[in-house]
C-alpha positions, -999 to +999 in steps of 0.1 A: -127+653-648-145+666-617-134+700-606-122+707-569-146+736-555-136+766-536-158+780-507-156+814-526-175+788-552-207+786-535-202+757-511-211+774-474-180+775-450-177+743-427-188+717-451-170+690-467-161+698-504-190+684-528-166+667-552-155+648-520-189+641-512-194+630-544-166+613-545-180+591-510-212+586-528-200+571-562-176+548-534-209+535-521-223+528-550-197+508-565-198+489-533-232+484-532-231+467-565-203+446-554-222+433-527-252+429-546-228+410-570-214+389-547-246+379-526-264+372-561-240+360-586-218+345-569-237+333-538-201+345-511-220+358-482-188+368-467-179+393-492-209+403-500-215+415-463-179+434-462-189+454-489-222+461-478-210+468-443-186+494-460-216+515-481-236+511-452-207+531-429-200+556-459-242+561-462-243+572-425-212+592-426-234+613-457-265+612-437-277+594-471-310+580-458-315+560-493-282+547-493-290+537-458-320+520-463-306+502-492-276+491-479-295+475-446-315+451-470-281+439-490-265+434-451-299+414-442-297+393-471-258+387-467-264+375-431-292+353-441-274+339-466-245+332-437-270+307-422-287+284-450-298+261-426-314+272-388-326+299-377-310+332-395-310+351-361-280+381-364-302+390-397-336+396-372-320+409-346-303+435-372-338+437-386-356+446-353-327+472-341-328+490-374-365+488-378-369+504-340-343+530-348-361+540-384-396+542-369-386+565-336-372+589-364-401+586-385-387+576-411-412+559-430-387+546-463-366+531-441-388+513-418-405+498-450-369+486-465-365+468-430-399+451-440-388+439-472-361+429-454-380+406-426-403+397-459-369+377-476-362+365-436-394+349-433-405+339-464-383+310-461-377+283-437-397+298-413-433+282-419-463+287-436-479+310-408-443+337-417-440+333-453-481+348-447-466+375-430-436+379-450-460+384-478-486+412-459-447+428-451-440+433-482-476+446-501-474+471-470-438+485-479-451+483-517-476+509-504-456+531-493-429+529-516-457+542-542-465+567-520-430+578-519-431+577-553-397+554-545-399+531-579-363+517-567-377+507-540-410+492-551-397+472-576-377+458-550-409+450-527-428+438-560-399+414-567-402+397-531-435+398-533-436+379-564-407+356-549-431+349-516-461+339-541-439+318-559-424+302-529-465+293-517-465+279-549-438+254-542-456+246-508-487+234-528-509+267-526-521+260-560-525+281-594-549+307-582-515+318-559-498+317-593-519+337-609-512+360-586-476+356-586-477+365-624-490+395-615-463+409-593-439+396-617-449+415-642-451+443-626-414+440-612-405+438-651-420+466-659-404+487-632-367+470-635-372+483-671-382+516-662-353+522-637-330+503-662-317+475-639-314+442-658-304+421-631-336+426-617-357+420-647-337+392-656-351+381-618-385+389-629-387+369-661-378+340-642-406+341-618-424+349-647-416+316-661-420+300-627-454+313-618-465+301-653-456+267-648-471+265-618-503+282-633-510+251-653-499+270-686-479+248-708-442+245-711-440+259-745-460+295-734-437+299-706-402+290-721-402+322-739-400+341-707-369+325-690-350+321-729-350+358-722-340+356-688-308+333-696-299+356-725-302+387-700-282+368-672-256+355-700-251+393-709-246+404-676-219+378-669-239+362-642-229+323-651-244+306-619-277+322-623-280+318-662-274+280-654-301+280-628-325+294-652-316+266-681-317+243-652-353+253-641-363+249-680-352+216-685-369+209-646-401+222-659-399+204-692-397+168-670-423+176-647-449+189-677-441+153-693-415+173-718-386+162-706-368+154-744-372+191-753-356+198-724-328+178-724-305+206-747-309+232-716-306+206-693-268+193-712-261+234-714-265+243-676-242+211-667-217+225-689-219+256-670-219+247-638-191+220-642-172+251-656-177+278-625-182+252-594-149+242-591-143+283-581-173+286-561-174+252-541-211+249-548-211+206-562-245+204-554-257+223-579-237+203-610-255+168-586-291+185-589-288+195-627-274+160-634-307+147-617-325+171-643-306+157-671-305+122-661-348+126-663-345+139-696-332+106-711-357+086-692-382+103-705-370+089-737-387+053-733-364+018-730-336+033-750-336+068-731-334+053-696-306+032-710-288+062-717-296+075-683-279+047-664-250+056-683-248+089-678-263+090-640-226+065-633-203+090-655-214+118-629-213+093-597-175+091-613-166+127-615-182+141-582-166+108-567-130+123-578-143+157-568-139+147-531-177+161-523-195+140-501-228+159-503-225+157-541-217+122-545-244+114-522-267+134-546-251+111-577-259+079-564-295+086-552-301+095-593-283+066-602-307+046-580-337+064-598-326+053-631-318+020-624-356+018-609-371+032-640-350+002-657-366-020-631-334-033-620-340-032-583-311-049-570-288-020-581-310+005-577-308-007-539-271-011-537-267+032-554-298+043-529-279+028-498-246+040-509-265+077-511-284+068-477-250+061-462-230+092-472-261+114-461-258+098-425-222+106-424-229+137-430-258+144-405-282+152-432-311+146-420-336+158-449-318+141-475-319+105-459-350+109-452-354+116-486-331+082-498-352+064-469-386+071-490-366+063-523-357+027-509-391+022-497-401+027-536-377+000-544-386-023-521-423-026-535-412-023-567-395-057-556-425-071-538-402-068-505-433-047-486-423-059-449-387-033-460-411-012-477-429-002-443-394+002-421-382+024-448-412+043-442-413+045-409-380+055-403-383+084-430-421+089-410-397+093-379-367+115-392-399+140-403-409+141-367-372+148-357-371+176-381-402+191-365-415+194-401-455+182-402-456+191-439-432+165-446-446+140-421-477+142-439-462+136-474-445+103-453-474+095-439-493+100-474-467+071-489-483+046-460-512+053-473-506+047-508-484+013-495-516+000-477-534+003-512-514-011-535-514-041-504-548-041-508-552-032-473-582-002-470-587-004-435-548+000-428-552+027-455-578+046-440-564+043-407-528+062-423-552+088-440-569+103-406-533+111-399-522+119-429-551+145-431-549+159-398-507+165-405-515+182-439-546+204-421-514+212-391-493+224-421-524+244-443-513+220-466-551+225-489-536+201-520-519+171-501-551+170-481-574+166-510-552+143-528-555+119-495-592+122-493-591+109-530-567+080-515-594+074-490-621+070-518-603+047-531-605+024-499-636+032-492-642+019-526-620-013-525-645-017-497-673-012-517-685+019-497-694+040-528-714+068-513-689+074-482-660+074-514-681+099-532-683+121-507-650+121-499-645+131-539-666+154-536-651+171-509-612+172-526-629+185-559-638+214-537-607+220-524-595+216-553-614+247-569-610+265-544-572+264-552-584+269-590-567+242-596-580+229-633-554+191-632-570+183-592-601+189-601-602+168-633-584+143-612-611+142-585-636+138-617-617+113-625-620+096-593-661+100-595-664+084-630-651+055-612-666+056-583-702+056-602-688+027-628-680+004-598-713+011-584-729+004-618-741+043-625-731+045-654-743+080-671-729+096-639-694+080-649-699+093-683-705+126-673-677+127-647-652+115-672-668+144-702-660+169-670-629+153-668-616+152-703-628+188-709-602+201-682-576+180-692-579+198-724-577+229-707-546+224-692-526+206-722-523+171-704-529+149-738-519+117-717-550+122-690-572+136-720-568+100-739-573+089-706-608+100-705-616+093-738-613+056-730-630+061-698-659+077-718-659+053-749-660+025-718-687+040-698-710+046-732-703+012-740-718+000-702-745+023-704-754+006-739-754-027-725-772-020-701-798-006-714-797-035-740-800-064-714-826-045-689-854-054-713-866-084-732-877-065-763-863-035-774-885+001-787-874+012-816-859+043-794-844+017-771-821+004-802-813+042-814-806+053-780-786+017-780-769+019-812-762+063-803-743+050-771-721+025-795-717+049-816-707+075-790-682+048-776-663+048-809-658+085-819-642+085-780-625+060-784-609+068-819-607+104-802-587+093-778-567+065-802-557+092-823-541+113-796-524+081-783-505+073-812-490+107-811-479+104-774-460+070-785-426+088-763-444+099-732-460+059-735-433+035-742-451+002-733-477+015-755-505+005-728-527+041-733-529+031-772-535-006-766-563-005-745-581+025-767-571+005-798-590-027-782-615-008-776-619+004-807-622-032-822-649-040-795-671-009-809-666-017-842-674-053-835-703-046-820-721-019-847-715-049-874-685-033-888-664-069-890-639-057-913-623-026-893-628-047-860-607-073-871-585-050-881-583-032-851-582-060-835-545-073-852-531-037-842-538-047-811-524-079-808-492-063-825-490-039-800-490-067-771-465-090-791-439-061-798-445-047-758-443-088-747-473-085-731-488-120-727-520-106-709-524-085-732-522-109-758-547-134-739-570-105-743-569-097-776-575-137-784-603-134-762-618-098-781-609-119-818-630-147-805-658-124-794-657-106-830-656-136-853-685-153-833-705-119-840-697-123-874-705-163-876-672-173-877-675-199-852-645-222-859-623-189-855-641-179-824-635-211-809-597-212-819-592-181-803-612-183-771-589-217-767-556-196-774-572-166-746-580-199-724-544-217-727-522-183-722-546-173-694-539-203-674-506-198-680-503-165-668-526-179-637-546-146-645-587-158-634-603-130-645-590-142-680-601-178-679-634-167-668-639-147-699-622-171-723-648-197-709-677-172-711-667-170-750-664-204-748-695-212-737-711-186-759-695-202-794-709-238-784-729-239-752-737-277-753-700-291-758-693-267-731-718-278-703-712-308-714-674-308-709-681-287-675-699-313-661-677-342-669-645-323-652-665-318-625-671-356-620-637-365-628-643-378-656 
């Protein structure tokens, strides 16, 4: 028990006891952990500021400039928090008065704690041009925290730090901004550690996690991290923020095309936040992890997004009965998701207008221009694309409202992409100027390379292949300059087609190696078969080209020939291989059918009869069990071409006729005018012949 002192003790005469002192200190203290408790764990602004406001008055009364300092930054971050939306003024103008006061005293630690301060202010909200500043803020009160030798304080200024890179991350700044952001988290782990404060390494294994994602690291190498940061959160009693990090998990799984291993972290932080919401009044967190969990199923092919209907209604059910508008608003915009991704668009229109009309009662603004661009999906999804374009627009307009040019970029981006799939470049390209010029307004480096890649693609439906490489070109630059590995093989991508359209094509194949050798890098198996087929196609084009460009072939000219075939098929098996494992992530099985038909070309074409016909029947399985009649007209089509190799002719003729029937069926040209190609190859006479009568009516 502490001992009452006596002056005769040793305390000079005059002063206030130091057990009193003490007692005052240990007061502040306590309080300064409930506020941190309150502003963190439990997101209540309100409390969180009395109790800050409280250490803050004791601090002064001690002259306890630490205390000070520190309780300023929890009152900064309690008034934010007071204003989630708008401008978060009281916390700058308490920012600037304390910041003046600190720096006419010279008091160095507490001008820096007001810049870590500002840093949190700014770093949100306020623009890409702040959350820069925010982030110069913070490495200079870093400084002089070390130089203080203040490791309270520096882990603090590491953490935002980390939390600023993380938040450019978000914004598109690519993984070299991650990279960095791994950095300062690490280093905030090591110094929470060191000063023994959980909460706050818990903190940093989360943007640990987070800054790996966003590195292009895989989900498995990061998972680890926030595990640890849930367990740490879990201990500390913190519920809301050890179901953010499950949440985030189960996010990241989705979005890294892992969505089924993270469905049991997605079903664990709904549990949670249904249990401690109903206390906190915070719905729309239980809405966004049911989104998460909802994306889980649908990852799961046909069945999974049959599930996801189901469960997408249950929650439109509960948060109905809850009585939260905002939440139920959230419910039915997933609902509409998974109906689309069952391709049933009337009711996914009926749930996205229901959202749309809840988020106009409700004056948000953001969010219906968020339903608006979800309806416009719909609508071409349906073939409506006169809706499509309102939708658009309107969300286009809301944008401008908002004052946001990031976000009227991104709309503006969607036109763009419209006009394509319309088949409309010069509409397209007209979109993209503005789109670009938006996304340069915002320093948006990443949405403005992903347009220029839009733009080759006009400028290639155009047949303007030089102005479309250049335009590659130029995004795969950006795109390193943001060391961004998936862009970049995504502008190779974009290359290898450009040179296959324009009939170049050992430049395609060497875009598409590039290509595939990222992809690899970066632990995206679907893009990686991708190339494969790309490669084992372009091999296969440079072989026949080679083959038809001279009358009579050198004896190099048939190896170099038969090495391109051969080529062809160890990519395409390659890629086959890896296909057949990614059967989840490809339900309608269109990655392994097209590889697998390739496949049976190759081996058709090197002599190998046996394993081409084989290949050829997996194939045609694959489009009868998916009910893919072109597809299937295809495949007859690559059987006829096999058997006539193999001087089969009555079987090549039976099956060009079955490719020739279905195709005209389907009203799919392309595919009568190969089926009369084989056709004409099997028996060119009886063809002509027939040709000519039809063409004299006769």
């Amino acid at each position: 028990a502490l001992q009452h002192r006596t002056v005769g003790s040793g305390q000079a005469a005059g002063t206030a006891p130091r057990c009193c002192a003490m007692g005052k200190g240990e007061e502040a203290a306590l309080l300064l952990k409930k506020a941190e408790t309150a502003q963190v764990d439990a997101w209540n602004p309100d409390e969180s500021l009395k109790a800050a406001n409280e250490a803050l008055e004791i601090y002064r009364e001690l002259k306890d400039g630490d205390g000070v300092a520190r309780a300023l930054m929890l009152v900064a971050g309690s008034l934010l928090r007071q204003t989630p939306d708008g401008e978060p003024t009281k916390a700058l103008e308490l920012v600037d008065a304390e910041t003046a006061s600190f720096r006419a005293s010279g008091d160095r630690r507490g001008e820096a704690a007001m810049k870590v301060a500002l840093a949190e202010i700014n770093m949100d909200r306020r623009g890409d041009e702040k959350r820069d500043e925010a982030l110069e803020m913070a490495k200079d009160a870093k400084a002089v925290f070390i130089d203080l030798e203040h490791r309270v304080l520096e882990a603090k200024a590491t953490m935002v730090i980390a939390m600023i890179l993380v938040k450019k991350c978000d914004k598109a700044a690519g993984p070299k901004c991650a990279r960095q952001a791994l950095k300062y988290a690490r280093e905030a782990i090591a110094l929470a550690q060191e000063n023994e404060d959980r909460r706050m390494e818990a903190k940093g294994l989360y943007l640990l996690f987070t800054a790996k994602m966003y590195s292009e690291a895989s989900w498995r190498d990061g998972v680890k991290y926030a595990r640890e940061a849930a367990m740490i959160y879990q201990e500390l009693g913190s519920r809301w923020w050890q179901a953010i990090t499950l949440r985030t998990v189960a996010d990241w799984a989705l979005m890294k095309g892992q969505g089924r291993d993270g469905l049991k972290f997605a079903e664990e932080a709904l549990a949670i936040f249904r249990e401690i919401e109903p206390q906190n009044d915070k719905r729309g967190w239980e809405a966004s992890c049911l989104a998460t969990l909802v994306g889980a199923y649908a990852s799961g092919g046909e069945d999974g997004t049959e599930v996801a209907v189901e469960v997408a209604k249950e929650g439109v059910e509960k948060l109905k009965a809850s009585g939260d508008k905002l939440s139920t608003a959230q419910a039915f915009d997933l609902l509409a998701g998974a109906y689309l991704l069952n391709e049933d668009t009337t009711e996914a229109l009926n749930a996205a207008e229901e959202s749309l009309a809840l988020y106009r009662e409700l004056g948000n603004k953001r969010c219906e221009a968020h339903v608006l661009n979800e309806i416009s999906e719909i609508h071409m999804k349906a073939e409506n694309d006169k809706e499509a374009f309102a939708a658009y627009q309107d969300a286009f307009t809301i944008a401008q409202e908002l004052g946001d040019t990031r976000y009227q970029a991104r709309n503006m981006s969607s036109i763009v992409r419209m006009h394509l799939a319309q088949r409309e470049p010069d509409k397209a390209l007209e979109a993209a100027g503005e789109a670009i010029s938006l996304y340069q307004q915002a320093g948006d480096k990443d949405g403005e390379g992903v347009v220029l890649l839009n733009m080759a693609s006009a400028h290639m439906a155009k047949g303007v292949f030089d102005v479309a490489l250049g335009e590659v070109e130029e995004a795969r630059g950006i795109f390193q300059d943001l060391e961004s590995k998936d862009r970049e093989a995504q502008a190779l991508y974009f290359m290898a087609e450009c040179h296959t359209r324009a009939e170049r094509f050992e430049l395609a194949l060497q875009a598409a190696t590039q290509a595939k050798a990222l992809y690899a890098k970066v632990n995206n198996k679907v893009e990686e078969s991708s190339m494969l087929l790309m490669m084992a196609q372009a091999n296969l084009s440079v072989a026949d080209k080679a083959h038809s460009s001279t009358s009579r072939e050198s004896k190099d000219e048939q190896r170099r020939v038969r090495k391109a075939f051969t080529a062809a098929l160890k990519a395409a098996k390659e890629g086959l291989a890896i296909a057949r494992k990614l059967a989840e992530k490809d339900p309608k099985m269109v990655l392994q059918a097209n590889l697998v038909s390739t496949v049976a070309q190759t081996q058709g074409v090197l002599g190998k009869y046996k394993d081409a016909l084989k290949s050829a029947a997996e194939a045609m399985r694959i489009a009868q069990d998916t009910m893919d009649r072109t597809g299937e007209a295809s495949t007859y089509i690559l059987l006829s071409q096999i058997h006539n190799w193999n001087g089969r002719v009555d079987e090549a003729k039976s099956n060009a006729h079955k490719g020739m029937e279905l195709a005209q069926k389907l009203q799919d040209e392309y595919l009568e005018q190969m089926a009369a190609f084989m056709l004409q190859q099997i028996e060119p006479q009886v063809f002509d012949d027939a040709h000519a009568a039809a063409a004299h009516g006769g």
